[in-house]
C-alpha positions, -999 to +999 in steps of 0.1 A: -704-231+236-693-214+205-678-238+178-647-215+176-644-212+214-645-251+212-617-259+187-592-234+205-602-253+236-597-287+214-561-277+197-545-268+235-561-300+252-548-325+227-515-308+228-512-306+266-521-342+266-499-350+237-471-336+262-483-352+293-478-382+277-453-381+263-434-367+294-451-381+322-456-422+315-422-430+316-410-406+341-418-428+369-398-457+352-368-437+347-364-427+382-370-462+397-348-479+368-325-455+356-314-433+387-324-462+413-350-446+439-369-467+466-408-472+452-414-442+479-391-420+463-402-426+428-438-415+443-425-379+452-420-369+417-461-367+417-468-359+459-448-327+466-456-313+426-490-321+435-492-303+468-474-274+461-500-270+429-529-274+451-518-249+476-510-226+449-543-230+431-565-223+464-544-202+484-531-179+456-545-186+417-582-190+426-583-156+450-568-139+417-593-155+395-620-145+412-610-108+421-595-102+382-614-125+361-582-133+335-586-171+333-570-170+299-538-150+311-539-175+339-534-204+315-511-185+295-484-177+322-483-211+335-476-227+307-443-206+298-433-207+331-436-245+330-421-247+295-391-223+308-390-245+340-384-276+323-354-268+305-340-254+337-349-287+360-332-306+327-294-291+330-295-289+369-304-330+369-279-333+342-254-319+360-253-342+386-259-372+368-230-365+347-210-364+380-227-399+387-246-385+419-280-404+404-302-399+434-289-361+436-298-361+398-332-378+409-341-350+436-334-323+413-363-337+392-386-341+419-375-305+437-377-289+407-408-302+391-422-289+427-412-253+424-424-256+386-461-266+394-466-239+417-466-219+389-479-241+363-507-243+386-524-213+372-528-228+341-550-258+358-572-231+373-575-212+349-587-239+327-613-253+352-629-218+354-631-210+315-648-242+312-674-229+335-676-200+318-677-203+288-706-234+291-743-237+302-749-264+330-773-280+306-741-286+278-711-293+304-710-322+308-713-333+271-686-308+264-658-321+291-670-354+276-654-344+244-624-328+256-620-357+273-620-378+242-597-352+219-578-358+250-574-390+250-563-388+215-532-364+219-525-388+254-520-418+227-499-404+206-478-389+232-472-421+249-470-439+211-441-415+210-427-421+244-424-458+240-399-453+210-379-423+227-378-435+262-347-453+248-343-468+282-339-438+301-314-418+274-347-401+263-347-384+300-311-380+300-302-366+267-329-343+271-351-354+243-382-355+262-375-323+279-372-305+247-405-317+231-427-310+260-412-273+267-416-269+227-455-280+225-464-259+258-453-228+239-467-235+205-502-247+224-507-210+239-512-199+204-543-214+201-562-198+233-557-162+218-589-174+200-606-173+233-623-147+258-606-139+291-638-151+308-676-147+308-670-108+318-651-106+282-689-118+265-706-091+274-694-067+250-703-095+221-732-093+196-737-134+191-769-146+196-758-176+215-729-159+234-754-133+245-778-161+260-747-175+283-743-143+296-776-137+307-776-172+321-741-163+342-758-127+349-789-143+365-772-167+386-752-138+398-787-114+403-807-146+422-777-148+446-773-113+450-814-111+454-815-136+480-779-133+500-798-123+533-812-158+533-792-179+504-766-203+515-747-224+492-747-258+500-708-261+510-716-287+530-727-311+503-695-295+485-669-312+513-693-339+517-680-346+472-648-334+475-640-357+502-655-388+484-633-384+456-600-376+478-606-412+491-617-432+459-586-408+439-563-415+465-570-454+465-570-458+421-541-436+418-514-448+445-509-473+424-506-458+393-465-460+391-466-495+411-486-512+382-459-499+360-434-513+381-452-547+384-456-559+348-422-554+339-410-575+368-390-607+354-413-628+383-446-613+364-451-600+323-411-590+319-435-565+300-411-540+274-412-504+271-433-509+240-454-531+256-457-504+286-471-476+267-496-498+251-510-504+289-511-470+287-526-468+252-556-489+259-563-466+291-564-435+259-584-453+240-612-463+265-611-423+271-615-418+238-650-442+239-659-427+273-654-396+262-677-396+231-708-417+254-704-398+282-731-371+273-757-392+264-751-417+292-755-388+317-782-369+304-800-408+300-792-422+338-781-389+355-749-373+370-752-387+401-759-423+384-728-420+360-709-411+391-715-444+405-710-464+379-672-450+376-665-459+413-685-490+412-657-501+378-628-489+398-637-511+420-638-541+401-612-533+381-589-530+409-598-561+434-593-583+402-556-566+393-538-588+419-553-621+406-540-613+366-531-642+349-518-633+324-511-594+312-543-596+289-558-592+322-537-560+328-550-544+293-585-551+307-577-534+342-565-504+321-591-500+299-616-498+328-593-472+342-599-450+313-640-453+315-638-444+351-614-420+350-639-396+322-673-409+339-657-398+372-642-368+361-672-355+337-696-357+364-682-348+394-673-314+376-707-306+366-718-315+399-695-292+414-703-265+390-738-265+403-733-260+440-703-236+441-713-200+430-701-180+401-684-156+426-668-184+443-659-205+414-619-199+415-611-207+449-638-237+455-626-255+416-589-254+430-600-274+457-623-295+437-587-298+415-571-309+448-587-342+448-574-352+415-540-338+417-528-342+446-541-377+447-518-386+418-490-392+446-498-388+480-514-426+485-475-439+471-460-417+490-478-425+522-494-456+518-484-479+490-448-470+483-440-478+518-456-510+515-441-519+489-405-507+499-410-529+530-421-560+515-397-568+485-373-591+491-387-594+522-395-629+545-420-647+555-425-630+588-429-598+574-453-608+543-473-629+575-478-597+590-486-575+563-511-605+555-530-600+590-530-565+593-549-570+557-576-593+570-581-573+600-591-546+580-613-563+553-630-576+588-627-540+601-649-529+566-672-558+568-684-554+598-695-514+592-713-527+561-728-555+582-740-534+612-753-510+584-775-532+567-786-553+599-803-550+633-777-565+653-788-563+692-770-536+711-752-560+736-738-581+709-731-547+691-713-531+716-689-564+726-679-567+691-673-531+690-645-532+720-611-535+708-608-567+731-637-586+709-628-573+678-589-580+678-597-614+691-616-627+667-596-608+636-566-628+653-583-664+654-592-654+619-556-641+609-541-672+625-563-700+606-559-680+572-529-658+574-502-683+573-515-710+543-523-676+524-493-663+526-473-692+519-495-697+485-488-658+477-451-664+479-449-696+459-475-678+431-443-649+426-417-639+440-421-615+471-411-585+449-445-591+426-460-599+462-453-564+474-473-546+445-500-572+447-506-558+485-504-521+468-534-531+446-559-548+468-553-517+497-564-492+467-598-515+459-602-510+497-599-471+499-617-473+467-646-491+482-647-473+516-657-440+491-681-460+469-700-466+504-697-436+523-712-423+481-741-449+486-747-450+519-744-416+538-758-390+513-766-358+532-801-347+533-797-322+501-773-345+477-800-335+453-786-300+446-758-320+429-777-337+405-804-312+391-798-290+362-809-258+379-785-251+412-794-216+420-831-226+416-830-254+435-809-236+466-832-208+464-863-237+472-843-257+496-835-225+516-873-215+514 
């Protein structure tokens, strides 16, 4: 990549992320504190954004992509219709909060964030695509490695700044952090004037280097062409990725507004905003690190290794979140966060890249984008938040049952592993297959556990701190369900994902 295309592409990330934090962190906090939502409720603010964006950017923005070519114009419509949108969704929730209709003033956030991202959504696309474009397989993942980390700088300085004009929910209802964030998206589309509309834009330049990326996107687009009577992509191995991360995405980020929520419970940290955004600051700043060792670790160990690793931290970080001590532990859980989140990201994008043709590349990175996006809020809105809603200030009945429904499926899980790994004879197999066998020995299990365990739950916090403690050991579950189906049923050509040459290695695995 050219070292001018990479500082435009460097000023507009730090600067959407600068934004994004700023805006975002606290947002979650506001609606739950300030305007008094269920922990469902607060979820939607990220769910039905998120799905209208990822309709938008399959259905719509990738089919325009790929038939016009204009990723930059993409980018640069979204983000004044975003930055227009956001003053608009400020008065209309004003309104009604000044006419102390709070949840009214809550759902004109959430609605109108919604019809905002469907437009915004062109900006994500078109970003994903440039990327592509404008980057050789052999550099791309070094290259999101350090936007990740430029990232992560603007992220800690917008949440630095959030933690001081949050002002306990005046900096949402005076319209503070509105204003900023409109304010940046504008003044960021100044700096992607610098940069082409796409690869088609290169071929008119004279640059050496520029002139060797086109020829690399022209030949992948000549091989296919050459070979289309008997070339496939491998869009099997495509779903086989993109459904891996929906589950591990879904499972690390339902939680991401119940951790939040937890630490600044009286019955755990009584954490302050201040101390909030730091939690969110050491996530930044392990981007930051990620971000910068990322290349090396995955030209080293591999894509497909690096990979791993991220889902293999998750993991860990999130089976140990419920058992936090103290909120050191919390700063450790977050920093984890922030390697997985660039190891995962980083290299599930280059493995992408190398399956999905250049022809193709709009419509299949807006559903790759899905798995991120729309994961930000569909496990709270489906999974944890109703959890959670159902077990604060609840009994112990109802923490009893949650309790056994939760051993039955860590049984549920161990068993798959177990019959994977072991020869267990087919009559024995079968029995403790049937739903007779299995529910009756996950209820003599449930009944010499459940109870004592609960019971020691409830007099360790109060039901409340209970309820998000649930949240986080059901997302190291989804989390671990994808980290095995990753390990353990790999189709037949996985390898396609993990060498440098796609088209190349199609064409041989088609041969």
């Amino acid at each position: 990549m050219k070292r001018k295309h990479f500082a435009s592409l460097s000023i507009f990330q730090i600067m959407a992320m600068f934004r994004r934090g700023i805006f975002y962190f606290f947002l979650s906090i506001y609606l739950k504190e300030y305007l008094h939502v269920s922990n469902t409720e607060m979820t939607l603010f990220a769910t039905l954004p998120m799905i209208a964006n990822i309709a938008s950017q399959s259905g719509l923005w990738g089919r325009i992509s790929d038939k016009f070519k204009k990723r930059r114009l993409l980018i640069v419509f979204g983000e004044l219709y975003a930055a227009i949108g956001y003053l608009v969704v400020y008065w209309i929730h004003k309104g009604y909060e000044k006419e102390g209709a709070l949840r009214a003033a809550a759902f004109a956030i959430i609605i109108g964030f919604t019809i905002v991202e469907a437009g915004w959504s062109s900006s994500n696309l078109g970003w994903s695509t440039l990327i592509a474009d404008l980057t050789r397989d052999s550099e791309r993942s070094r290259i999101m490695g350090l936007l990740q980390f430029i990232g992560g700088i603007g992220n800690i300085l917008g949440v630095t700044a959030s933690g001081f004009l949050y002002l306990g929910g005046k900096g949402f209802s005076e319209g503070y952090l509105f204003f900023i964030s409109s304010g940046i998206m504008i003044f960021s589309i100044v700096a992607l004037f610098m940069i082409p509309e796409s690869y088609a834009d290169l071929e008119k330049s004279d640059d050496k280097e520029i002139v060797e990326l086109v020829e690399e996107q022209q030949n992948m687009i000549r091989e296919a062409k050459e070979n289309s009577g008997s070339f496939k992509w491998e869009w099997k191995v495509f779903v086989w990725l993109l459904v891996i991360l929906a589950i591990i995405n879904i499972g690390g980020n339902s939680i991401n507004q119940m951790v939040n929520i937890h630490v600044r419970l009286p019955s755990t940290f009584n954490a302050s905003d201040i101390i909030v955004a730091q939690l969110r600051n050491t996530t930044n700043i392990s981007m930051i690190i990620a971000g910068l060792v990322i290349g090396f670790l995955a030209k080293k160990f591999g894509d497909g290794k690096m990979l791993l690793a991220g889902f293999v931290l998750a993991f860990i970080g999130t089976i140990a979140l419920p058992f936090a001590p103290s909120i050191v532990f919390v700063f450790v859980y977050m920093a984890t966060r922030g390697f997985t989140r660039v190891w995962v990201q980083t290299t599930a994008y280059s493995m992408v890249n190398r399956v999905v043709p250049l022809e193709k590349r709009g419509r299949m990175m807006g559903y790759y984008n899905a798995t991120f996006y729309l994961s930000w809020g569909l496990g709270g809105t489906i999974l944890t938040g109703p959890i959670a809603d159902a077990i604060v200030g609840s009994n112990l009945i109802v923490i009893l049952t949650y309790t056994i429904l939760g051993i039955i499926a860590v049984g549920a899980w161990s068993f798959l592993i177990i019959s994977k790994f072991t020869n267990i004879r087919s009559k024995m197999k079968l029995f403790i297959g049937t739903a007779i066998g299995w529910f009756g020995l996950s209820g003599v299990l449930a009944a010499f556990v459940a109870k004592s365990f609960a019971s020691f739950v409830i007099s360790y916090g109060s039901s409340d701190s209970y309820a998000y403690k649930v949240t986080f050991l059901i997302a190291a579950v989804l989390i671990a369900i994808g980290t095995l189906t990753y390990i353990l049923y790999r189709p037949k050509k996985y390898n396609v994902l993990i060498l440098d040459k796609a088209v190349g290695t199609l064409n041989e695995a088609n041969s």
